[in-house]
C-alpha atoms as a printed R data frame, in Angstrom:
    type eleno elety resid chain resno       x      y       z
1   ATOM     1    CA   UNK     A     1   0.000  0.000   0.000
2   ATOM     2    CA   UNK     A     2   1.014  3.415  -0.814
3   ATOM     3    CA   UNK     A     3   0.594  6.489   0.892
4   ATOM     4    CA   UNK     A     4   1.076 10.765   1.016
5   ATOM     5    CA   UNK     A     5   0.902 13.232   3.611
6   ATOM     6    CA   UNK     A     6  -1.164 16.274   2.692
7   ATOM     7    CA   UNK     A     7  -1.400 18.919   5.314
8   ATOM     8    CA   UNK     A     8  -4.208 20.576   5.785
9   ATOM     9    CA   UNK     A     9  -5.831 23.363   7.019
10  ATOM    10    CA   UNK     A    10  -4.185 26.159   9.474
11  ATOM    11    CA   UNK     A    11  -3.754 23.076  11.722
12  ATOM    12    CA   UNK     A    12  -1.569 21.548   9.336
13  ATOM    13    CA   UNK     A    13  -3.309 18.001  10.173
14  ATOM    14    CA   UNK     A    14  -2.232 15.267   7.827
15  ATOM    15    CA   UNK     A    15  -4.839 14.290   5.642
16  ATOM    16    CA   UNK     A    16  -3.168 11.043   4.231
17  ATOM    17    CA   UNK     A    17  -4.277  9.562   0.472
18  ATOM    18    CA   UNK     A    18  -3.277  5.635   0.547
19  ATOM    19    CA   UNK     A    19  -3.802  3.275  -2.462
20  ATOM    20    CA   UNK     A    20  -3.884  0.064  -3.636
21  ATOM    21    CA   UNK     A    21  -0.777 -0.624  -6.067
22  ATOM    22    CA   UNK     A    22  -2.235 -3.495  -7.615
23  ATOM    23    CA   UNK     A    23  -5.942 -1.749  -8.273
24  ATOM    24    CA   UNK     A    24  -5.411  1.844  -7.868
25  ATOM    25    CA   UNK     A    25  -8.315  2.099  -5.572
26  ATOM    26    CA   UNK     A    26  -7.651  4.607  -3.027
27  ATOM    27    CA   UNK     A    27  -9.036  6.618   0.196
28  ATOM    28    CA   UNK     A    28  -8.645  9.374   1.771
29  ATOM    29    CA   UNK     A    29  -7.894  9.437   5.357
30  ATOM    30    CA   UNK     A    30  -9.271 12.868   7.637
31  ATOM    31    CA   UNK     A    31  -9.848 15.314   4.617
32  ATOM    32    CA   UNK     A    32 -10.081 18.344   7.502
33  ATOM    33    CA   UNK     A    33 -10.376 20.963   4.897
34  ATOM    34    CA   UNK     A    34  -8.351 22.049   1.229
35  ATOM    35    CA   UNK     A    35 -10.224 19.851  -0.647
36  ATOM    36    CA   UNK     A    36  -9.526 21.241  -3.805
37  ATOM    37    CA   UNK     A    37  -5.502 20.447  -2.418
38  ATOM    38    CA   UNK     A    38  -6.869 16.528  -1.836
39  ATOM    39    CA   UNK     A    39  -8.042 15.881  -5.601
40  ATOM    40    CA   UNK     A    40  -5.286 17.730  -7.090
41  ATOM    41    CA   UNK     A    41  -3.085 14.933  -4.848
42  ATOM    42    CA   UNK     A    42  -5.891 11.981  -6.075
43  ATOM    43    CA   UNK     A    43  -5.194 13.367  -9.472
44  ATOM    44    CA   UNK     A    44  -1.372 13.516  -9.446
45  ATOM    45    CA   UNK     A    45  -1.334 10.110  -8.421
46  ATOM    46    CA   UNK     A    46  -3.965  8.903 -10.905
47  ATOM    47    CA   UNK     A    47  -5.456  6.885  -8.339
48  ATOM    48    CA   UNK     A    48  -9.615  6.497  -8.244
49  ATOM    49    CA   UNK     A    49 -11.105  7.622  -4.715
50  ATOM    50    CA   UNK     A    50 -13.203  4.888  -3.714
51  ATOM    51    CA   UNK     A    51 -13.861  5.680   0.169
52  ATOM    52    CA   UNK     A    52 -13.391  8.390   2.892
53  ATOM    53    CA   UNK     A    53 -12.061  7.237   6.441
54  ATOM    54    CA   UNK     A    54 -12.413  9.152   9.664
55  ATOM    55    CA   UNK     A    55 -10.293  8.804  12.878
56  ATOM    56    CA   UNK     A    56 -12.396 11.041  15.010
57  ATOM    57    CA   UNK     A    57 -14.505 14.025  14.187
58  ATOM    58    CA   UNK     A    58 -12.361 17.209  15.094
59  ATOM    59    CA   UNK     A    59 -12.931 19.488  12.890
60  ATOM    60    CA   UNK     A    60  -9.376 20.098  11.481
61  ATOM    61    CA   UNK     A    61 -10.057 16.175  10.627
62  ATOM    62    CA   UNK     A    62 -13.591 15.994   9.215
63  ATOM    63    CA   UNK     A    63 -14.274 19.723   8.221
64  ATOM    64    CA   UNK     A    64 -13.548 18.671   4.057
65  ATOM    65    CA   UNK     A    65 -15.868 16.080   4.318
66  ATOM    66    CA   UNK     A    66 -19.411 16.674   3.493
67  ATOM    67    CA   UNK     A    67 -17.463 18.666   0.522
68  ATOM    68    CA   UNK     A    68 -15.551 15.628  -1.028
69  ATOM    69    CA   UNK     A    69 -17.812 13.362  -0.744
70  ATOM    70    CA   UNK     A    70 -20.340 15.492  -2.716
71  ATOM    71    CA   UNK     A    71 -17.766 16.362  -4.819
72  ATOM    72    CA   UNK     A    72 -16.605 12.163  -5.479
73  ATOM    73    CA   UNK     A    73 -19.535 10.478  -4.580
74  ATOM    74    CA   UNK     A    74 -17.616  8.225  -2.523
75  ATOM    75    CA   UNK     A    75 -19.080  6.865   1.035
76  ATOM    76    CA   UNK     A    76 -17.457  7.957   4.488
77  ATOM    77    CA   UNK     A    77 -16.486  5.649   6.701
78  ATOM    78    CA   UNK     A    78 -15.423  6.448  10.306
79  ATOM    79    CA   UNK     A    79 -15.449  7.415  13.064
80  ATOM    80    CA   UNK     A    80 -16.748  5.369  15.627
81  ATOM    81    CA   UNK     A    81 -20.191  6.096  16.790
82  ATOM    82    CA   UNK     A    82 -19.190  7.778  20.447
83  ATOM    83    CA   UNK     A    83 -18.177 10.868  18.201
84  ATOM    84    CA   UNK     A    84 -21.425 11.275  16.242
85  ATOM    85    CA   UNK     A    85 -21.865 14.345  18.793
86  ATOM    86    CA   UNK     A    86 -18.541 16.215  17.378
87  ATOM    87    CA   UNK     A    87 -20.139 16.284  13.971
88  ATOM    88    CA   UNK     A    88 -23.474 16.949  15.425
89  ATOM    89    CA   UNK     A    89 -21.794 19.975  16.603
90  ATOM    90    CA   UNK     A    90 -19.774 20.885  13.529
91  ATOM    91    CA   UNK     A    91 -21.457 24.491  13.501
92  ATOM    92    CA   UNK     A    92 -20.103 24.944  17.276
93  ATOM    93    CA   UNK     A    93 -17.010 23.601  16.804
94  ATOM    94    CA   UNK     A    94 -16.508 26.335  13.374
95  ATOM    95    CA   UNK     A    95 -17.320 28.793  15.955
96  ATOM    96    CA   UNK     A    96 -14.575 27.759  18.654
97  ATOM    97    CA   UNK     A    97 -11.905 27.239  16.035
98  ATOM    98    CA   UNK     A    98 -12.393 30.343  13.654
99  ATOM    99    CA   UNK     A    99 -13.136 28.099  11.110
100 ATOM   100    CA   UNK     A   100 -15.436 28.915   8.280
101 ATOM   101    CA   UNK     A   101 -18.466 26.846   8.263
102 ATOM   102    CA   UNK     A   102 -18.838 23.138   6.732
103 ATOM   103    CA   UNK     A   103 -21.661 21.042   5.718
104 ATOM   104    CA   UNK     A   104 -22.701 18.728   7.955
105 ATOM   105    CA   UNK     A   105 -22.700 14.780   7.248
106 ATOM   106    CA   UNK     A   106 -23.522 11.398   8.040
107 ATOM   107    CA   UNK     A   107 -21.170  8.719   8.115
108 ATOM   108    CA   UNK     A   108 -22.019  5.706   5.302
109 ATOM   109    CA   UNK     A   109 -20.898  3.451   7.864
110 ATOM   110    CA   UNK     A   110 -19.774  3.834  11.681
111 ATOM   111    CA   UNK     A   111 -16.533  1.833  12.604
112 ATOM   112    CA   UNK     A   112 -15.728 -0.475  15.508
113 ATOM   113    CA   UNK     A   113 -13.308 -2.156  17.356
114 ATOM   114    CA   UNK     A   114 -12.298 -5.546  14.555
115 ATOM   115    CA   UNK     A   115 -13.874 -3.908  11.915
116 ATOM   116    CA   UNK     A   116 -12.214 -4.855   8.475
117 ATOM   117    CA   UNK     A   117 -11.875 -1.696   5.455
118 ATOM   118    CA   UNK     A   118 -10.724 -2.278   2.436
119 ATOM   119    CA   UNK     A   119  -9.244 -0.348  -0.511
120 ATOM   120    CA   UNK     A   120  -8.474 -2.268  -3.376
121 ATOM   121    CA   UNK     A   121  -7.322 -5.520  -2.008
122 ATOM   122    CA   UNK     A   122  -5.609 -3.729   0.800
123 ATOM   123    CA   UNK     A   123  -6.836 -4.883   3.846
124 ATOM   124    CA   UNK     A   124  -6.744 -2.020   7.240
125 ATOM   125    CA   UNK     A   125  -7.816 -3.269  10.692
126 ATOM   126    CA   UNK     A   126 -10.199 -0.966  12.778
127 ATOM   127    CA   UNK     A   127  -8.857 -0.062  16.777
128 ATOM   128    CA   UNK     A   128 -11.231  1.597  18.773
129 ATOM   129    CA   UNK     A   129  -8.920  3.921  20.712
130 ATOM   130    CA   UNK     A   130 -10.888  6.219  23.094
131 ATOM   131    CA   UNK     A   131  -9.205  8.903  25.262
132 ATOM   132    CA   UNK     A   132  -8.963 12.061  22.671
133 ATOM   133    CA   UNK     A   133 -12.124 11.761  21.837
134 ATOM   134    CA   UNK     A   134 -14.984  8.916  22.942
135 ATOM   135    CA   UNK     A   135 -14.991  7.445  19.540
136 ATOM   136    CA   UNK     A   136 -11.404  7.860  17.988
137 ATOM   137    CA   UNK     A   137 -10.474  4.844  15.741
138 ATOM   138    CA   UNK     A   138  -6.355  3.982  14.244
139 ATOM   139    CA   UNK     A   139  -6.365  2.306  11.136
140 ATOM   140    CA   UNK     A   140  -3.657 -0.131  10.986
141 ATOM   141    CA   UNK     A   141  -2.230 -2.049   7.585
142 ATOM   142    CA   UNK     A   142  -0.347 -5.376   9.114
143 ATOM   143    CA   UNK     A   143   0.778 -6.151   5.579
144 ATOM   144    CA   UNK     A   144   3.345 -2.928   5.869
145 ATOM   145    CA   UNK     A   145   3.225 -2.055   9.517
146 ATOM   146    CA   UNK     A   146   1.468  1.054   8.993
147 ATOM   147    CA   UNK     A   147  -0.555  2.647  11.786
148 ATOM   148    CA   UNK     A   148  -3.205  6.069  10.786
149 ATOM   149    CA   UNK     A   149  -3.401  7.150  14.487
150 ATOM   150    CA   UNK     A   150  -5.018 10.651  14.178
151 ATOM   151    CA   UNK     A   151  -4.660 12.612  17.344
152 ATOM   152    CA   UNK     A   152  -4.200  9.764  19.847
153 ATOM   153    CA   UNK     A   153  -0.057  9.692  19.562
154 ATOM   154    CA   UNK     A   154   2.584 12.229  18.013
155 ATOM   155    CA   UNK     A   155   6.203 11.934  18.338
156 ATOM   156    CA   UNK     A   156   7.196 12.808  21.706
157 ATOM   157    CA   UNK     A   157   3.441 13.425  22.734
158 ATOM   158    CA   UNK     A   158   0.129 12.258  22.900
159 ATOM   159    CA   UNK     A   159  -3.144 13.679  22.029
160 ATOM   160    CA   UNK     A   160  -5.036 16.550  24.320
161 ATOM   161    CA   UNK     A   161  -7.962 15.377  26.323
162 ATOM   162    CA   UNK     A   162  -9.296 18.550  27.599
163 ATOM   163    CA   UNK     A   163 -12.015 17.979  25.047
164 ATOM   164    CA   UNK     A   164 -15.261 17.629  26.201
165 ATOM   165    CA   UNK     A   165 -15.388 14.030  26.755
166 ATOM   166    CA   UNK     A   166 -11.704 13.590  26.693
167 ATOM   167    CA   UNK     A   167 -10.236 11.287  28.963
168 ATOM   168    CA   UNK     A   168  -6.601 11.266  29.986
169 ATOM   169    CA   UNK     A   169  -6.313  7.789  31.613
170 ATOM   170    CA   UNK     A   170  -8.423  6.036  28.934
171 ATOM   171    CA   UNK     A   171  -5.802  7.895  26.077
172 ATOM   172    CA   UNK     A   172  -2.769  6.147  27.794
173 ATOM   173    CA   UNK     A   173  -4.587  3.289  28.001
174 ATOM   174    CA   UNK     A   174  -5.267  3.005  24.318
175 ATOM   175    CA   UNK     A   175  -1.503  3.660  23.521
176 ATOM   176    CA   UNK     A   176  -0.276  1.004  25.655
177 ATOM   177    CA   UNK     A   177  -3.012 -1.573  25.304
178 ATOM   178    CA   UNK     A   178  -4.001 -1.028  21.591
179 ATOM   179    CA   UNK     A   179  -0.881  0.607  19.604
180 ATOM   180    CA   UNK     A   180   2.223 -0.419  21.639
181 ATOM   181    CA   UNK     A   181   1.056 -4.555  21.429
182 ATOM   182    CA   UNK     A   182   1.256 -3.572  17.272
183 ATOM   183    CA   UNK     A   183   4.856 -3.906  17.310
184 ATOM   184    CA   UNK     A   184   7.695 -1.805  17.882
185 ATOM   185    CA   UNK     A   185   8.215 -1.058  14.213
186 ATOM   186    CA   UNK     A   186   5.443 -0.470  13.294
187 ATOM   187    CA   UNK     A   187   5.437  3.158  11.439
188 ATOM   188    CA   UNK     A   188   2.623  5.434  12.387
189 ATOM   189    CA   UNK     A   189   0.948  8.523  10.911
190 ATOM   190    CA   UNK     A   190   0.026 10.603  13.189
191 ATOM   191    CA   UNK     A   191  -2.357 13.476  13.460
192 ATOM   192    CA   UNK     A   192  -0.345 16.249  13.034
193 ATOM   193    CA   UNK     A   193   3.845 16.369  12.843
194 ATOM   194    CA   UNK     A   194   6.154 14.121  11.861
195 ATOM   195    CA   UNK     A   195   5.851 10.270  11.296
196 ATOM   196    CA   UNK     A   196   7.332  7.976  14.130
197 ATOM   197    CA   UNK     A   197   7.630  4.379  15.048
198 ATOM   198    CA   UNK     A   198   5.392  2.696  18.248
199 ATOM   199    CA   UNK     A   199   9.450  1.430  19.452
200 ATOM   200    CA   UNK     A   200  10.357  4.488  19.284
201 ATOM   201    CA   UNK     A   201   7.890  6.422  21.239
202 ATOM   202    CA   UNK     A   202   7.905  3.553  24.296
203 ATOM   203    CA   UNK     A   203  11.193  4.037  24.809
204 ATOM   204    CA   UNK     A   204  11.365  7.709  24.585
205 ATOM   205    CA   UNK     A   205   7.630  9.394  24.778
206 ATOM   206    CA   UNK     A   206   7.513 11.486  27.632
207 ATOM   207    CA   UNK     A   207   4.002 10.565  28.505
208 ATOM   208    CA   UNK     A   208   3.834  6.592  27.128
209 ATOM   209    CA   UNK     A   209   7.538  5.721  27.912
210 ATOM   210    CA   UNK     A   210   7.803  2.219  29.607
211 ATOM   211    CA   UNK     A   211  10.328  4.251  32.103
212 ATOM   212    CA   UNK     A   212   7.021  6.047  33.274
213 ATOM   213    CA   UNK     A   213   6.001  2.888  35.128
């Protein structure tokens, strides 16, 4: 499987295009915004969109949705169902991040812990990972130890949980019982910043680290 970065938005969240090689079936993963940035990537890569995927419903994540998937036709997939109340409140969250406002949509298809997506015949395993937000899923490719981990880990930090129903202890227990067990190399993508490797951050992630007892 094949994969860019696209940053997007003022947040400069990754929005991440993967593909199939063998198909050229593709999705998009957290089209926050610049969508007119996301098809000119689909179109440089002259791959065919097929899907949308969500990690959580943040707005910097989902705020390009409604739009693309108007624009493609293609379904949305993600997040998990404990975040249908962050796009419920897409007009409030425009509001408390200066954003302009977005169209409002419905997931195709809500996402749970086991779940299987596929793109092309590229398989990704659904992890529920609560703790940013209630209903925050990672997508994870075993074939090439690739992990989409929106905002739950970033090198050398982890996501916020001052949200409302963020949950601190829940977040660290989704990086150590749900990511960390992945493997240590396992490569992740993370939300926002540079990529990193699951080894990497338990030995040296300030909040995560294995020498944090």
């Amino acid at each position: 499987m094949k994969f860019r970065i696209i940053p997007v938005t003022p947040f400069q969240q990754n929005c991440t295009l993967i593909w199939c090689e063998e198909t050229n079936k593709a999705a998009v993963v957290d089209p926050g915004g610049d969508v007119d940035r996301i098809l000119a990537a689909v179109e440089e890569e002259g791959v065919e969109l097929e899907k949308i995927l969500l990690t959580h419903a943040h707005l910097d994540h989902v705020g390009g949705t409604a739009e693309l998937a108007k624009r493609t036709g293609v379904p949305v997939e993600g997040p998990h169902i404990d975040d249908k109340f962050w796009i419920d409140g897409l007009d409030q969250q425009c509001t408390m991040f200066g954003f302009p406002p977005v169209e409002g949509f419905e997931p195709d298809r809500w996402l749970d812990e086991g779940n299987d997506i596929e793109v092309g015949n590229q398989h990704l395993s659904v992890l529920h990972t609560p703790g940013h937000t209630p209903g925050h899923v990672v997508f994870f490719h075993p074939g090439d130890l690739l992990a989409m981990v929106g905002d739950v880990l970033f090198q050398g930090s982890i996501g916020r949980t001052d949200f409302p129903k963020g949950d601190h202890p829940t977040l660290i227990a989704s990086i150590r019982e749900k990511l960390f067990p992945l493997g240590d190399d396992v490569d992740f993508i993370p939300g926002h910043g540079p990529m990193s490797t699951f080894g990497r951050e338990r030995t040296s992630n300030p909040f995560v680290s294995d020498h944090r007892g």
